[in-house]
C-alpha positions as CSV (number, residue, x, y, z in Angstrom):
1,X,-16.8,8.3,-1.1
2,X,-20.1,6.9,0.8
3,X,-18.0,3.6,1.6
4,X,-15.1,5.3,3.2
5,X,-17.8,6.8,5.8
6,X,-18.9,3.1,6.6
7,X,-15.1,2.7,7.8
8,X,-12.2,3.6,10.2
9,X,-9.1,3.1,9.9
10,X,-6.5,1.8,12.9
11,X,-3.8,4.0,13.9
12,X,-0.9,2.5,16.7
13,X,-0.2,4.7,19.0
14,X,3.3,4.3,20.6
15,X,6.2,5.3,22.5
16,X,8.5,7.5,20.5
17,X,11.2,4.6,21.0
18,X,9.8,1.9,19.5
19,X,8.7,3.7,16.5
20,X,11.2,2.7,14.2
21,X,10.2,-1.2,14.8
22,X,6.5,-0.9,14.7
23,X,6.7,0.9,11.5
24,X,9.5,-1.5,9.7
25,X,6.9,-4.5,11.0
26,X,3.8,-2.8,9.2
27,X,5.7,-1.8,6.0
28,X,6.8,-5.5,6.0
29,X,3.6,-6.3,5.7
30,X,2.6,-3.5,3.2
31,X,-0.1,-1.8,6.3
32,X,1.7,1.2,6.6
33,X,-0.5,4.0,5.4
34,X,2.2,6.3,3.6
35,X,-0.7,9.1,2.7
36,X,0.1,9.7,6.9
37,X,3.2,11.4,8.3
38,X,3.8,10.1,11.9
39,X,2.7,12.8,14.5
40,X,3.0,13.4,18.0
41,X,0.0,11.7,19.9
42,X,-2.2,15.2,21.5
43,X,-3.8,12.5,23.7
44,X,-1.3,10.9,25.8
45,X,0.8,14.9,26.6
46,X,2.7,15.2,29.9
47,X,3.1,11.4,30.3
48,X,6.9,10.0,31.1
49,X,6.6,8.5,27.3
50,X,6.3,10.6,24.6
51,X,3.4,8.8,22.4
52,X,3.6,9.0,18.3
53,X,0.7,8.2,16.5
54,X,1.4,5.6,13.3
55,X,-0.9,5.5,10.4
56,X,-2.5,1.8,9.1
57,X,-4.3,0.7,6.2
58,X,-6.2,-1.9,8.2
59,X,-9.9,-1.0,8.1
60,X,-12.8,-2.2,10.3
61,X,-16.6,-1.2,9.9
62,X,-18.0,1.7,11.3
63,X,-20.3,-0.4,13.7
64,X,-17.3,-2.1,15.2
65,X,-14.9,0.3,16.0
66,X,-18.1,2.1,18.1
67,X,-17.8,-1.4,20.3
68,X,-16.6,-0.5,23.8
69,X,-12.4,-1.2,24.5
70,X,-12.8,-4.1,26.5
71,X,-14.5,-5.9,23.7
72,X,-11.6,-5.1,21.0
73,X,-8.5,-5.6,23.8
74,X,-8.9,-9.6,22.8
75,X,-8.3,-8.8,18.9
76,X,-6.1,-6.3,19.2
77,X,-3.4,-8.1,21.2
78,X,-3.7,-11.1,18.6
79,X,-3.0,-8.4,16.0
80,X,-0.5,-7.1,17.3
81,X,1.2,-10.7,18.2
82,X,0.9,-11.4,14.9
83,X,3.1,-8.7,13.3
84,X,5.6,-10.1,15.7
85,X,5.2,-7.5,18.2
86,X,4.0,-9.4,21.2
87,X,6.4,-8.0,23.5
88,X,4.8,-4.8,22.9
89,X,1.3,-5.4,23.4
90,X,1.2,-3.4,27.1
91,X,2.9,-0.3,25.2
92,X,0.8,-0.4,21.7
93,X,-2.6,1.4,21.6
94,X,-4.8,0.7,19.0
95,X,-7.0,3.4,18.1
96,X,-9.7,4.5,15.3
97,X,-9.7,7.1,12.8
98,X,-12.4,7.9,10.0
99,X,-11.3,8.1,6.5
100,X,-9.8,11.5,4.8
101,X,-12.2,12.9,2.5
102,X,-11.4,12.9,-0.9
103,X,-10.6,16.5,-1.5
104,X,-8.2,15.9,1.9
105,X,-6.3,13.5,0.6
106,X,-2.7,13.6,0.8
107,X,-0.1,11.2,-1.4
108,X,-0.1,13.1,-5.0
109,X,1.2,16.5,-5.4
110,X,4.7,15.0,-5.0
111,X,4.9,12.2,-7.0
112,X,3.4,12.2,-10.3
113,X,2.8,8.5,-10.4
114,X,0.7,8.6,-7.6
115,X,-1.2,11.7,-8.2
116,X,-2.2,9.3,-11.8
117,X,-2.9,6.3,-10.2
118,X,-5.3,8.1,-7.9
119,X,-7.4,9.4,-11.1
120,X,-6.8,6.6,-12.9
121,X,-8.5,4.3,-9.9
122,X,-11.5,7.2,-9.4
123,X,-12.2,6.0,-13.3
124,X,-12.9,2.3,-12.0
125,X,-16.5,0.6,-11.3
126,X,-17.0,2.2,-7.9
127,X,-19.4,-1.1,-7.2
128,X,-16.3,-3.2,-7.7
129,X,-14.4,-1.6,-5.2
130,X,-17.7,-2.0,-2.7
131,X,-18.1,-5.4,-3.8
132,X,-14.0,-5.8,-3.1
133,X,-14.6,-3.9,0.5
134,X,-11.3,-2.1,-1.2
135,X,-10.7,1.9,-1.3
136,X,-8.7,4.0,-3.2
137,X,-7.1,5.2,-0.4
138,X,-6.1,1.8,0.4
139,X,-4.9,0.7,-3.0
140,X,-2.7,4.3,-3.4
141,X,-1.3,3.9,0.2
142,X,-0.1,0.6,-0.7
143,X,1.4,1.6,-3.8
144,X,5.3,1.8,-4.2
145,X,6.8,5.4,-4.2
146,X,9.9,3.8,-6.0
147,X,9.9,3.6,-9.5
148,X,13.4,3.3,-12.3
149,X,12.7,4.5,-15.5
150,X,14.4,3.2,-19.0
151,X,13.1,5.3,-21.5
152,X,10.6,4.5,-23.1
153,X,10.0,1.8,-20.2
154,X,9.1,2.4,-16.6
155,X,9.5,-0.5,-14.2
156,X,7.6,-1.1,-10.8
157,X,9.3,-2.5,-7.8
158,X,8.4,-6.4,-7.7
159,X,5.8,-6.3,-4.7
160,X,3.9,-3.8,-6.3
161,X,1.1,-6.3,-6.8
162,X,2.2,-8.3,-3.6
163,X,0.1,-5.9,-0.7
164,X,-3.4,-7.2,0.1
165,X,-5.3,-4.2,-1.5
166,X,-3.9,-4.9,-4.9
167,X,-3.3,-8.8,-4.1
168,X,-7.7,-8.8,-4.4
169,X,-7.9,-6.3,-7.1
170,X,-6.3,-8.0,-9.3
171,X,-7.4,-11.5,-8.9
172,X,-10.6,-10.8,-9.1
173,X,-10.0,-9.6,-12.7
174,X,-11.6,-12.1,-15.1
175,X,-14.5,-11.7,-17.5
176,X,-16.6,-9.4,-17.2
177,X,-14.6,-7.9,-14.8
178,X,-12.7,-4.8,-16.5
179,X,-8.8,-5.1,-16.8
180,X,-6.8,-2.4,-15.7
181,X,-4.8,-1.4,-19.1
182,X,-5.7,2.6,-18.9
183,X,-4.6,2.5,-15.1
184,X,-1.3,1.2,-16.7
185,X,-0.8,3.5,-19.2
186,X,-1.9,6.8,-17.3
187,X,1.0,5.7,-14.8
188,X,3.4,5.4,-17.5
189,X,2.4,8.2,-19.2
190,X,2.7,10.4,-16.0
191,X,6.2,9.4,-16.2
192,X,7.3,10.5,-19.7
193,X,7.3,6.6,-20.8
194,X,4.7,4.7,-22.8
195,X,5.5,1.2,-21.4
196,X,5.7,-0.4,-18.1
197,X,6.8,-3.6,-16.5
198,X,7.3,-5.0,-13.1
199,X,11.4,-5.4,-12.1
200,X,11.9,-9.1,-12.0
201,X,15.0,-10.0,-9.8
202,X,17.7,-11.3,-11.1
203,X,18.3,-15.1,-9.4
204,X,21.5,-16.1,-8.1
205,X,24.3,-18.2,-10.4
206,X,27.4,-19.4,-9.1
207,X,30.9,-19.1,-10.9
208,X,30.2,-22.4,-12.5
209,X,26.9,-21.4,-14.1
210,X,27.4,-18.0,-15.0
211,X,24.8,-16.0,-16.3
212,X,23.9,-15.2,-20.0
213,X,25.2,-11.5,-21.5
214,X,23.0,-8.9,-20.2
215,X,21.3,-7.2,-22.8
216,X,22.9,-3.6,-24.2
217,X,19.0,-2.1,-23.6
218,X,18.4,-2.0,-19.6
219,X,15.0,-2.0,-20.3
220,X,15.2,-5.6,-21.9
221,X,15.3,-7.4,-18.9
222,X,12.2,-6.7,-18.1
223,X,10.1,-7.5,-21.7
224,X,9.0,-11.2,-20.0
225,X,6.8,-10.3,-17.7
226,X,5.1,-13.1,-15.0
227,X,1.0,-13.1,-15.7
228,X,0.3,-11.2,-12.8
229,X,2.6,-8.5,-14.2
230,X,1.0,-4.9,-15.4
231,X,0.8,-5.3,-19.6
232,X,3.3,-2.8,-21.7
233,X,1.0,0.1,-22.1
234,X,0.9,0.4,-25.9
C-alpha cells in the first residue's frame, strides 16, 4: 500500500534479559506487533549483551524517522518512561523499520481468523484508512489471536475493540461512514460459525447476592452485546 511507504515503524532493541518485561509492557498496551517474531539484533553482535530486537505497532512518518538521533533521544525517553520503563531508558534503543509489503506479510496462514480479517479489511475504503492515518497491518497486529467458539456463535476476547487501531476505526463509524458487518461475518464464517459476539465478563457477586442460573446454551451469555460490540453476523 502507497501509505505504508510514507511510514516506519519502531522496533526496541534490547538486552536479551529484559525481554520478557518490555514485551509484557507493550502487549499491555496493545503495541506489540504480533505479525513479528522477536529476533536476535545483527547490529549490536560481539557485545557483553546479547541485543533482541522487539516488533511495535507505533508508526511515525517517513520524514521523521530520517531526523538525526540526537533529535528523537528527547521523545524516545518520554516514550519509553511512559510505558513504565524509565529504568530502562540507557538499555532501550529505539530504532526504525519500513513496513512489510503486502505480499510479505506474515499473521494468516496460521490462524484462519486472521488470514479473514486481513481480506476482509483490504475490502474497506482505502481513503478511510488514509484519512484514519490507520493500516491494515496495524489493525491485524492488534487483533486478538484468542477466540472460543459455541457453535453456531464465536466470541472475541473483550479488548478486541480496546487497542488504538480499532479504538479510531470504529468510532469514526457514523453516517456515511460504512459499518463493518461483512468484516464480521467473513470472521465468523472463517470459523465455521455464522454469529459473533464480544465475551462480556462476568462481574463479581458475593454469597449474599448470588448470581442468576446460567443459561443451558454457553453461547447465551453473550446475546446482549454493549454498542461498541461487533453485530451477530446474520
Amino acid at each position: 500500500m502507497e501509505s505504508d511507504k510514507r511510514r516506519m515503524r519502531k522496533d526496541f532493541v534490547v538486552p536479551k534479559r529484559h525481554v520478557k518485561r518490555v514485551k509484557t509492557a507493550l502487549e499491555e498496551r496493545n503495541l506489540l506487533d504480533k505479525t513479528r517474531k522477536i529476533t536476535s539484533d545483527e547490529q549490536n553482535v560481539g557485545l557483553k549483551d546479547q541485543y533482541m530486537v522487539i516488533g511495535t505497532t507505533i508508526t511515525v512518518p517517513a520524514e521523521e524517522a530520517d531526523i538525526d538521533d540526537q533529535d528523537h533521544e528527547q521523545p524516545q525517553k518520554e516514550l519509553i518512561e511512559g510505558m513504565g520503563l524509565g529504568d530502562l531508558a540507557n538499555d532501550i534503543i529505539v530504532r526504525h523499520s519500513p513496513f512489510l509489503e503486502p505480499d510479505a506479510r506474515v499473521p494468516s496462514q496460521k490462524n484462519p481468523m486472521l488470514k479473514a480479517l486481513e481480506g476482509a479489511l483490504e475490502s474497506l475504503d482505502k481513503e478511510l484508512l488514509t484519512s484514519l492515518d490507520l493500516t491494515i497491518e496495524a489493525l491485524i497486529s492488534s487483533f486478538p489471536t484468542a477466540y472460543t467458539i459455541y457453535k453456531p456463535m464465536v466470541l472475541l476476547p473483550p479488548n478486541t475493540l480496546t487497542s488504538p487501531p480499532w479504538s479510531k476505526l470504529t468510532s469514526s463509524l457514523a453516517p456515511p461512514t460504512p459499518d463493518l458487518t461483512p468484516i464480521w461475518k467473513a470472521l465468523a464464517a472463517s470459523v465455521g460459525c455464522t454469529h459473533l459476539a464480544l465475551n462480556a465478563g462476568i462481574p463479581l457477586r458475593s454469597a449474599s447476592n448470588p448470581p442468576p442460573n446460567p443459561p443451558s446454551n454457553p453461547a447465551e451469555r453473550n446475546t446482549n452485546e454493549p454498542p461498541t460490540s461487533p453485530p451477530p453476523a446474520p
